[in-house]
C-alpha positions, 0 to 999 in steps of 0.5 A: 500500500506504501508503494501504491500510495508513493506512485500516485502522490509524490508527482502530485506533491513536488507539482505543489512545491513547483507552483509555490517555487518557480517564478516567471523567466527573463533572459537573452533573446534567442532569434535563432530559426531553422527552415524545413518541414514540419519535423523535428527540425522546427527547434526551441527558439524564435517567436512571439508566443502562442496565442492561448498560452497561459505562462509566464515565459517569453517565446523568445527569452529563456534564462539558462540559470531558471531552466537549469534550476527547474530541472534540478528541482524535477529531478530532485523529486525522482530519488523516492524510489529506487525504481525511478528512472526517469520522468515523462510529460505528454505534451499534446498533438502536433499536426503535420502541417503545423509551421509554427517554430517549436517554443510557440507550439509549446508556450499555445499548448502547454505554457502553464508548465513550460512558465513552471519548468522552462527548462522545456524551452531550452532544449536544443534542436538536437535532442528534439526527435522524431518525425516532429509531428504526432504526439509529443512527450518530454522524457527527462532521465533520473539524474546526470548519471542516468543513460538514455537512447531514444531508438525508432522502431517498427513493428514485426510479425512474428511467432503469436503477434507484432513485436518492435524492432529497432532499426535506427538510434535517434539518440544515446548518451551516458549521461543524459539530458531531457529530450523532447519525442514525437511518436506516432499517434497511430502506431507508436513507432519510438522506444525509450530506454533508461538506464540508472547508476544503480543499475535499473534498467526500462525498456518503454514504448510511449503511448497514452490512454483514453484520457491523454495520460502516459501509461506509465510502465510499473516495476515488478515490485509494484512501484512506478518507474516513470514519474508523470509531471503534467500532472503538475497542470491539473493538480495544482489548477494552473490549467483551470479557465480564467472564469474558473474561480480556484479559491472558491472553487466555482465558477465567476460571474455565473460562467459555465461549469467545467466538465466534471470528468476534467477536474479535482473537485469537492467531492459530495455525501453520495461520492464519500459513502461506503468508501475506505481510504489509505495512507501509508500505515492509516485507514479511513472507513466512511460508511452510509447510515442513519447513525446520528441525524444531520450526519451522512454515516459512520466515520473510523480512523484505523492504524496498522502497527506493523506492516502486514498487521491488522488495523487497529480502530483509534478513532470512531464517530460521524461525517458529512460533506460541508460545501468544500470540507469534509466535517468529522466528529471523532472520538478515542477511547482516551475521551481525546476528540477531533470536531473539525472541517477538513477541505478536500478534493477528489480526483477525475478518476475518483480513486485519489483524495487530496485532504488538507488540515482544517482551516482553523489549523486543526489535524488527524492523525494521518496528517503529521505535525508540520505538514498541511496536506496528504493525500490518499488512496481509495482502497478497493481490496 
């Protein structure tokens, strides 16, 4: 459960101390441009910037002490788990005939975390590769220690099915940096392999799933060994409408809602009923009863000792939403009582619950001393 809950939550964590770390960039204009087809040859560099790029960053000016530090920030999120070999961002779809240069494509498509990470604009034309057209990720190795090769494939038949085979090296370094890759939407024709210092090693062919998130590849130990962050967008509410109130979580001046399946929401009485919640060595249990008026049902807290251990119940007592907040009325066998409202989100998939500390600085037990926000995990074992 520690792995599982390490895997969803610490990309979603280090988006937070990326929104609250990284400023807006200035630097040298880079005039730089390079004529040819729609591919990769279309470099970061030049323009005015997109029309719907909603960042910080200048089309033309990237400062390489801000990209730098980006970097090193992302990739100070990756040492968690040994497993981790790198991190991947879907970037969107670029069209063929797309003529525009690759900074305003970037800066109209995903600005938001080019502002944050603006290492995404100062990679060279050199290690953007493929076709240049198709979907487009980042792929960012672990460390400065950590061998990259980005190789074109196509697919054999062969025995029981279609199996990839390299048949070109688009790029190969022992010490890699991040590169940008366009893959063929249709038929993904690319695999990226990392190798570690440590010695992990991942073979991965870059595709997305129904919602136009990276399947990101997991471990024989259960644990990613990809680190998603475009998630960075819409966790923190940077890719959220200008007439999308985020403080009040709601639409301004009686705009149109957004699409429920697009965003991290309060979640309601009927979405919390019957569910049971983990974090690390914790469990929370929302049941659906008429317990106490005024209440939705019965709330329990549980603690596991030991991994492998029964869960032993701490606290009992009732909950209910309140607009934003999930209210909790719990008690301990000590006489020890929690009677406070804890603001919280659910995600698209309803499978992950972002719970801060109470607005008026009151905790529980999962949330630990020092710290204002967790998340956790639905459990459905």
């Amino acid at each position: 459960m520690k792995h599982l809950f390490l895997r969803r939550f610490l990309p979603a964590l280090l988006c937070l101390v990326l929104a609250l770390s990284l400023t807006a960039c200035g630097g040298k204009e880079d005039n730089t441009t390079k004529d040819g087809d729609e591919g990769t040859k279309g470099m970061i560099s030049g323009g005015k910037g997109g029309k719907g790029g909603k960042g910080n960053v200048s089309a033309s000016k990237v400062d390489p002490k801000q990209a730098a530090e980006s970097l090193a920030l992302l990739q100070g999120g990756l040492i968690y788990s040994d497993q981790t070999t790198g991190a991947v961002a879907y970037l969107g779809q670029r069209e063929r005939r797309d003529r525009s240069s690759m900074t305003d494509w970037l800066l109209e498509n995903c600005g938001d975390l080019a502002s944050a990470l603006p290492f995404l604009l100062d990679i060279p034309a050199e290690r953007v590769l493929g076709a240049g057209y198709g979907n487009l990720y980042c792929i960012v190795p672990r460390d400065e220690n950590t061998s990259l090769a980005v190789n074109h494939i196509t697919w054999e038949a062969y025995g029981n099915g279609l199996h990839p085979e390299a048949d070109e090296v688009l790029y190969r370094e022992e010490y890699a940096q991040p590169v940008l890759v366009f893959v063929d939407a249709d038929e993904p024709d690319i695999e990226i392999v990392l190798v570690t210092n440590e010695g992990v090693s991942l073979e991965w062919i870059p595709q997305i799933d129904e919602y136009e998130i990276p399947i990101i590849p997991i471990g024989d130990d259960g644990e990613a060994m990809l680190m998603d962050f475009a998630i960075f967008g819409y966790t923190t509410g940077l890719d959220y409408g200008d007439d999308w109130d985020l403080e009040n979580w709601g639409p301004n001046d009686g705009s149109g809602e957004p699409a429920g399946d697009d965003w991290w929401l309060p979640p309601t009485d009927a979405g919390l009923e019957n569910t049971t919640w983990i974090c690390d060595c914790w469990m929370m249990e929302l049941t659906a009863d008429d317990s106490e008026a005024g209440y939705a049902g019965s709330a329990y807290v549980y603690f596991q000792p030991q991994e492998y251990q029964e869960y032993e119940l701490v606290r009992a007592g009732v909950w209910r939403m309140e607009d934003d907040c999930l209210y909790l009325k719990l008690s301990a066998d000590s006489g020890d009582e929690i009677d406070a409202s804890f603001p919280i989100l659910i995600s698209p998939s309803g499978e992950d619950l972002y719970f801060q500390r109470s607005r008026t600085g009151a905790g529980i037990p999962f949330l630990p001393d020092g710290t204002d926000s967790v998340g956790l995990l639905l459990y459905t074992g």
